[in-house]
C-alpha positions as CSV (number, residue, x, y, z in Angstrom):
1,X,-39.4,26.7,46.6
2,X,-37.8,29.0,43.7
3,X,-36.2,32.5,45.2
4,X,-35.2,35.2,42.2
5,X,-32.8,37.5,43.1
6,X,-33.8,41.0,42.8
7,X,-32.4,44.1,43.8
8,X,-35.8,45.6,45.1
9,X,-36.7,42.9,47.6
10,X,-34.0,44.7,49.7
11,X,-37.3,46.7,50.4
12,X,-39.5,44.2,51.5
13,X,-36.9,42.0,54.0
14,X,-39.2,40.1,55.9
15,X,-40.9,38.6,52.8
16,X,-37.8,38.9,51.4
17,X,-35.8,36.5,54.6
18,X,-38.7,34.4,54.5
19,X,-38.8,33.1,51.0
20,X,-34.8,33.0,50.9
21,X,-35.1,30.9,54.1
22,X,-37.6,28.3,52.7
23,X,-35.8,28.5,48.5
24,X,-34.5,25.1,47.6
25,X,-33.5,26.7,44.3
26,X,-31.9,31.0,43.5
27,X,-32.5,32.3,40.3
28,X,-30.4,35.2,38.9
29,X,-28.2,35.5,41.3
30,X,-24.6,35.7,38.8
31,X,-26.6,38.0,36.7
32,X,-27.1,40.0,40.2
33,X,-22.9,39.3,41.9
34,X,-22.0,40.6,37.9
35,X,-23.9,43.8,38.0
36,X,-23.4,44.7,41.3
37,X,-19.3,44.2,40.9
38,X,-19.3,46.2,37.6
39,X,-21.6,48.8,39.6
40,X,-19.3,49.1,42.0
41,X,-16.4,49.3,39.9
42,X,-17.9,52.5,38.0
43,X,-18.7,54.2,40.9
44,X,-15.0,53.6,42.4
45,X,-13.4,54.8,39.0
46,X,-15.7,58.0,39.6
47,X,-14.5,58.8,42.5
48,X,-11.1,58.5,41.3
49,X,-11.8,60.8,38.9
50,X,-13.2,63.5,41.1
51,X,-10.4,63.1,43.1
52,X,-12.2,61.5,46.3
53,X,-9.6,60.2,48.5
54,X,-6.7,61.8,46.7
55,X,-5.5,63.7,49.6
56,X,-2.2,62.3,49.6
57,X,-1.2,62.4,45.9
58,X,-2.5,66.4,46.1
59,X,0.0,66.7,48.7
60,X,2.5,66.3,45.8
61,X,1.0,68.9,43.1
62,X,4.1,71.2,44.7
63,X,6.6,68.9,44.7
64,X,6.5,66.9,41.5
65,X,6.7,68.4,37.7
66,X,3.2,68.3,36.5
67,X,3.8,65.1,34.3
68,X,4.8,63.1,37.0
69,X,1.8,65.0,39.0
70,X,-0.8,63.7,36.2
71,X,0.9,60.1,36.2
72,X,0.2,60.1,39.9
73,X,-3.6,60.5,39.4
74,X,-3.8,58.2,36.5
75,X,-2.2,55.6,39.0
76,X,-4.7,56.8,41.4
77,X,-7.9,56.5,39.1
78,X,-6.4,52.9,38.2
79,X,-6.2,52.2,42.0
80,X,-9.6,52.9,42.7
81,X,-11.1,51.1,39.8
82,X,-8.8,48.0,41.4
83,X,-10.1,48.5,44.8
84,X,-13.7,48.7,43.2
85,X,-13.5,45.2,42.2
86,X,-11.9,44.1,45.2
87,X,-14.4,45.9,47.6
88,X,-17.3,44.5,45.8
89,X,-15.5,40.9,46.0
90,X,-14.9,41.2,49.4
91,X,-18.5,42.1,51.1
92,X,-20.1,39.7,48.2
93,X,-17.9,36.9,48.5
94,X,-15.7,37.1,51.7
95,X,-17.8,38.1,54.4
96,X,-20.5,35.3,53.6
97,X,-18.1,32.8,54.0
98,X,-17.5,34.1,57.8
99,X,-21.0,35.1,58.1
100,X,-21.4,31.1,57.2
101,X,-18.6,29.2,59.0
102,X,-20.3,30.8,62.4
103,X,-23.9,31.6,61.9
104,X,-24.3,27.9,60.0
105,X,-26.1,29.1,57.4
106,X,-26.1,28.1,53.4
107,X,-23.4,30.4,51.8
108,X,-25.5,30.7,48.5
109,X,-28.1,32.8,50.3
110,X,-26.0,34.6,52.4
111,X,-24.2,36.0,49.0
112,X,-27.4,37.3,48.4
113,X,-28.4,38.7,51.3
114,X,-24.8,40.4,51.0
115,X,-25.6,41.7,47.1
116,X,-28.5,43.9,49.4
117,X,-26.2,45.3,51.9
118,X,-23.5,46.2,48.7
119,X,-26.3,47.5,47.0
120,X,-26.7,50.2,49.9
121,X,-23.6,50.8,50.3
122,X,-23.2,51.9,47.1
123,X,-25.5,54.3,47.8
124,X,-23.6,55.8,50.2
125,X,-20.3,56.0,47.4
126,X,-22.6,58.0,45.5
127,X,-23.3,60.6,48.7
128,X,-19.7,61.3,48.3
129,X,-19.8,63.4,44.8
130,X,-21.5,66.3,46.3
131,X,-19.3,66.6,49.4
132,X,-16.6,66.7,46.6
133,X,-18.2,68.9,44.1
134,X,-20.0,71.5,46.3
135,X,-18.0,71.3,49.6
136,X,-14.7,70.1,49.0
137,X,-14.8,67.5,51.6
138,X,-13.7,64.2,52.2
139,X,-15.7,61.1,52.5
140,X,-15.4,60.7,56.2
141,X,-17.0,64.4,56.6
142,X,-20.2,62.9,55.8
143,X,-23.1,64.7,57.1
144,X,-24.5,61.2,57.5
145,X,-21.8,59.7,59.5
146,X,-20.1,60.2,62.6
147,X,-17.4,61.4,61.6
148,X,-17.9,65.2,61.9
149,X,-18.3,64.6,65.3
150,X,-15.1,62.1,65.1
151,X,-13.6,65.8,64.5
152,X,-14.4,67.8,67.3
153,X,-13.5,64.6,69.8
154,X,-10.2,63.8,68.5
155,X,-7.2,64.6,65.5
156,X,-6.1,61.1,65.1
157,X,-6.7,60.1,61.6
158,X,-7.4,56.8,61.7
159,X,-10.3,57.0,64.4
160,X,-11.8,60.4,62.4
161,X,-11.6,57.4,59.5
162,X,-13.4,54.2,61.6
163,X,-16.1,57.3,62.9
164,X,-16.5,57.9,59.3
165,X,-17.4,54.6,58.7
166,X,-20.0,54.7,60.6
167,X,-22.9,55.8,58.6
168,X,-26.9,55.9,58.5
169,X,-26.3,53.2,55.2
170,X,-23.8,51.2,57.4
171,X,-26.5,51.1,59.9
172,X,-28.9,50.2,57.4
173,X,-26.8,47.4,56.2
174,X,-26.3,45.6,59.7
175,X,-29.8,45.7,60.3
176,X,-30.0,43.5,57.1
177,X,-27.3,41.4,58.3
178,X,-28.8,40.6,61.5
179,X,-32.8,40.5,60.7
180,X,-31.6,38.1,57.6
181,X,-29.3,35.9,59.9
182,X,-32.2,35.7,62.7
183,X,-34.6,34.5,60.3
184,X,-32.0,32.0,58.3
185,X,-30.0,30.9,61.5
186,X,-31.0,29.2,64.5
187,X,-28.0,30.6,66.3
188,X,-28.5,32.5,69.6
189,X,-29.6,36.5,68.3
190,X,-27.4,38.1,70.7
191,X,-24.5,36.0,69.1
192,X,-25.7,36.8,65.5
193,X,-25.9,40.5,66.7
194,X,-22.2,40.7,68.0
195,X,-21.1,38.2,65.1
196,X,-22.5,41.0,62.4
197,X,-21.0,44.0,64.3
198,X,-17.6,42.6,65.0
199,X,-17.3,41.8,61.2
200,X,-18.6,45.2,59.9
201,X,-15.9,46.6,62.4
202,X,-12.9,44.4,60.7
203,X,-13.7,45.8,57.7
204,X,-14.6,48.9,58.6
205,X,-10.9,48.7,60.7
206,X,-9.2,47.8,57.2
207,X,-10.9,51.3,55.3
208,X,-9.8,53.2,57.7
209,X,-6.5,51.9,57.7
210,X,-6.2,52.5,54.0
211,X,-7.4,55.8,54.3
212,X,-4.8,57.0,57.1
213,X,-1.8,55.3,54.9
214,X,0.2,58.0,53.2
215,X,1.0,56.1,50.1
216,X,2.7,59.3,48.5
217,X,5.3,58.4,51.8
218,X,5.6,54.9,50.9
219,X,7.6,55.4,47.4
C-alpha cells in the first residue's frame, strides 16, 4: 500500500493511522520534513523580530549605547532563526528516533506522524504575535496554556515556563502521539501513554530551561 504525506490528514487520524500503518511505500514526505523546517524557521525569525522572548536583551536597552543595544537584537533575531531550524529538527527527526527505539515502530512513519504534531505546534508560535502586539505578554502568558495559572501558584521562573508549555496544541499533539503509536505499535497503551508524556516533558523541560537562562548574564 502507497501512503502520501499530506498536511491535512492530521484531520482525519484514524484513516490517517490506518493507512500509515498498512503503507509499504510514503510519498512526499522530504517535500513535507523541507516545508515544515523552512515553516518553522519563518515563523521563529518572526518572533525574533517582534521581540518574543527578548526579555533579557530588553533588560539591557539602559545599560548599553544603542549600537551595541541593536547588535544585541540582531544577534537575537539570528538566534531564533537558528533555534527554528533546530526546533523543527529536533521534534521531526529526534523524537522519532526515541519514539522508535521503545515503541518498536518504523522510524519512516513516525517522522511523519511527527511532521503533524510540528505542524500544530506551529500553530501555537503563531498564537504568540497577538500576546505581543496587543498585550505585551510573553509566550508562557498564553491564555491557552497553564501558565497564567503557573502565575498565581508560584514566582519561580522556570516552572511558570514548564506550565507554559503546557498548552491546548500540546495537548492536541500528544493525543496524536499516542492514538498514532496505539494503532502502529503493539506495545502495551499504558506504556505508549507514559512513553509519549515523559518525552513531551524532556523537551518541554529543555524550553523552559532556555527560557529561564539569562543569556544577557552569561557574557
Amino acid at each position: 500500500m502507497v501512503y502520501q504525506s499530506r498536511i491535512f490528514h492530521l484531520f482525519k487520524p484514524k484513516t490517517t493511522f490506518f493507512q500509515l500503518g498498512k503503507a509499504e511505500v510514503i510519498y512526499g514526505l522530504k517535500m513535507r520534513l523541507f516545508l515544515m523546517i523552512l515553516f518553522s524557521t519563518v515563523i521563529f525569525t518572526l518572533e525574533g523580530l517582534l521581540g518574543i522572548g527578548s526579555a533579557s536583551i530588553s533588560k539591557t536597552l539602559t545599560l548599553d549605547s544603542k549600537g551595541i543595544f541593536e547588535w544585541h537584537k540582531a544577534l537575537f533575531v539570528m538566534g531564533k532563526t537558528l533555534s527554528g531550524i533546530v526546533y523543527s529538527v529536533c521534534i521531526l527527526y529526534i523524537a522519532p528516533l526515541v519514539f522508535s527505539v521503545f515503541a518498536d515502530v518504523s522510524y519512516r512513519k513516525l517522522v511523519v506522524i511527527q511532521v503533524f504534531v510540528l505542524f500544530i505546534l506551529l500553530i501555537e508560535h503563531i498564537t504568540y504575535f497577538p500576546l505581543v502586539l496587543w498585550l505585551n505578554l510573553d509566550w508562557y502568558s498564553s491564555p491557552l496554556s497553564f501558565g497564567v495559572i503557573g502565575q498565581y501558584i508560584t514566582t519561580i521562573p522556570f516552572l511558570i515556563a514548564l506550565l507554559g508549555c503546557l498548552s491546548i496544541f500540546k495537548i492536541w499533539g500528544i493525543y496524536i502521539q499516542y492514538k498514532s503509536l496505539c494503532t502502529l505499535s503493539e506495545k502495551n497503551r499504558i506504556s505508549l501513554l507514559i512513553l509519549v508524556i515523559v518525552v513531551n516533558l524532556i523537551f518541554w523541560g529543555i524550553t523552559a530551561l532556555f527560557t529561564d537562562i539569562d543569556f544577557y548574564r552569561l557574557f
